[in-house]
Phi, psi and omega in degrees: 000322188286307156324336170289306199284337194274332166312321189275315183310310180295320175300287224306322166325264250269003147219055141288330180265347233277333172286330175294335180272301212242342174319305194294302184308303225271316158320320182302299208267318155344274210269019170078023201093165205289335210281347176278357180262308176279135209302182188241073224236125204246166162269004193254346168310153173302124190262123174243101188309338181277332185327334187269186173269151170212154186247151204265153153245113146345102181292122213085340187291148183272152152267134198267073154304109171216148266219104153267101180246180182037030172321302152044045144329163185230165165308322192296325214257343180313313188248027176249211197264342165306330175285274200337271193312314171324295214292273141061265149304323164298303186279343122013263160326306162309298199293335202263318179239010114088054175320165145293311181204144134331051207233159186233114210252042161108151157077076188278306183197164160233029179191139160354294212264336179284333159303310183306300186264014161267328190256349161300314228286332172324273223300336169283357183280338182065039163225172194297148190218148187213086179275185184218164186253123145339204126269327175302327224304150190090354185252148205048311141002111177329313170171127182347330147289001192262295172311358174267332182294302191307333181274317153336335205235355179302105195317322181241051163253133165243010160303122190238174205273313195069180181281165208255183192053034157232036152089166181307119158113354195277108162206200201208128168251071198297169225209088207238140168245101213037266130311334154284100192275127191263325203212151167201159182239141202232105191251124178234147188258097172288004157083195178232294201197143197189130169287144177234117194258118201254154177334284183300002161126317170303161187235177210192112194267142172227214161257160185247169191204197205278153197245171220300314176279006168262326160330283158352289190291326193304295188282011158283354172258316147315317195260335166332288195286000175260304173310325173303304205256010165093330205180160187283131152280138196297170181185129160257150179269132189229123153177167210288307191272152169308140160281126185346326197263015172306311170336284188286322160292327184268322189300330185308282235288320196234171189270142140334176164162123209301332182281338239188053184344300173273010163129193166196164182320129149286140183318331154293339151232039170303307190299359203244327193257102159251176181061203184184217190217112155244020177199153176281171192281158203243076176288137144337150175286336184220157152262134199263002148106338189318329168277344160312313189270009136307314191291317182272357202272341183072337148307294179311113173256357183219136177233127156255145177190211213203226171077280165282115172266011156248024207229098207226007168332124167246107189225110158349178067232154180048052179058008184241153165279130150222112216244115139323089214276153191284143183296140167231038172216188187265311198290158176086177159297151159206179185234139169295331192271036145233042172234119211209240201192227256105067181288149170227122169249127164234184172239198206273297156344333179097356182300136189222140180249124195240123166237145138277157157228151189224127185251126159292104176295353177266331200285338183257015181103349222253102181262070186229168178210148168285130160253000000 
């Protein structure tokens, strides 16, 4: 019965929404293509700091970020208790650690009307919000432009288009405290599923991971943004599929261990390390080099990303964080004891502090079960 009913509720939305729905198409078709939303970009161009977005931090005050991922409602689920609860558990969150900015590192929805009611459900907290695109995201969906179109156009959204042929999503959100730019989130789009061609000729299907002209852009934009403030301003990086070096870092970190096919924390970085790996990580097949160049470049200090949902690792390594943001919806798989959030707190220095959060799901109400 309940299924009957969240069925008659999803018609009736969608065609109550239906102008709303077909909006981002009628643009599409208008405005000449897709090539009319996304900017146009040399590495030879002039880095100009106001083009971006920017969010103000209270001076003495810490800025609060929290990281919400993998949300991935389905059609069956938007409007059952899988919806019910996601938002729920979002707002939740929102209230309890009362962010400064938003962010969302992918795979958002797996359907039209759950995009629809994920970006009301943004937009009512009335703070700045920043998504990234998944590989779902766009699956179920009119279509991956539709969906960028629709966050785009969202009032408290700052998710921009970017330069184009780097996929949906490439922007930068600085962090400015009073005159001073303090921060800055460098938000990318990792694409979906990608042939990889390897030294000896062979090839190889994966995960796609950010690609060679997004690199590019990145650090024309780091040295952009030092020249503009006088100094490398600190930065975290957000997007979806895991970094290669997901690998390398938790085997440094973790034991063998009879519960846990892939390991647990060794007792020597318990102070250093949360969470852990509870499935493997699923990265690109090769490395595209991104985290060295992080490393010379000196900004980054947190790469965020999403993707694997038993997986909530936060691990030091090489001066970078790197974090598994906690799942924060019902949808897709899940585990009950991971389902949560993410805080980054920084401070006026630029220094950024990362927790998980974890919700008890009996202790909130949340009478849902993974099947």
């Amino acid at each position: 019965m309940q299924a009957i009913e969240a069925i008659i509720k999803l018609i009736f939305s969608m065609i109550l929404s239906l102008s709303t729905i077909l909006a981002p198409v009628d643009g599409l078709i208008t405005s000449g293509g897709e090539s009319a939303y996304f900017t146009q970009w040399s590495e030879e161009d002039k880095f100009d700091i106001d083009d971006y977005a920017v969010v103000e931090k209270e001076a003495g005050e810490d800025f609060v970020v929290l990281n919400i991922t993998d949300v991935q409602l389905n059609d069956d689920e938007v409007y059952g208790a899988g919806g019910e609860y996601s938002n729920a558990l979002i707002t939740k969150m929102v209230e309890e650690y009362q962010p400064d900015l938003i962010t969302l590192s992918g795979d958002n929805s797996w359907c039209t009307m759950g995009y629809l009611e994920l970006i009301s459900l943004m937009e009512s907290f009335g703070i700045p919000w920043a998504p990234i695109m998944g590989n779902h995201d766009g699956q179920g969906c009119i279509s991956e432009f539709w969906a960028a179109q629709k966050l785009s156009e969202a009032e408290n959204c700052l998710f921009e288009f970017g330069p184009e042929g780097m996929g949906y999503g490439n922007y930068i959100v600085n962090v400015k405290e009073g005159d001073e730019y303090v921060y800055t989130f460098f938000m990318m789009d990792t694409h979906a599923d990608a042939e990889f061609v390897l030294e000896d000729g062979s090839t190889v299907e994966g995960y796609d991971h950010l690609w060679y002209n997004q690199q590019v852009w990145y650090e024309w934009a780091v040295n952009g943004i030092a020249a503009e403030a006088g100094r490398v301003v600190p930065s975290t990086v957000v997007f979806h599929i895991p970094i290669f070096e997901i690998h390398e870092a938790w085997e440094m970190v973790s034991i063998p261990s009879e519960d846990n096919e892939f390991g647990v924390v060794a007792p020597e970085y318990a102070d250093t390390v949360q969470g852990g790996i509870g499935e493997l990580p699923c990265p690109a097949p090769v490395n595209n080099g991104f985290f060295d160049l992080c490393k010379q470049l000196g900004s980054t200090n947190a790469i965020v990303f999403g993707h694997d949902h038993y997986n909530d690792a936060v691990i030091p390594y090489e001066g970078i964080n790197l974090v598994y943001g906690v799942k924060s919806g019902f949808g897709s798989y899940w585990d009950h004891n991971l389902i949560g959030g993410t805080t980054l707190t920084i401070n006026s220095a630029g220094d950024v502090d990362v927790q998980q959060h974890y919700y008890d799901l009996e202790e909130n109400g949340f009478n849902i079960y993974n099947d």
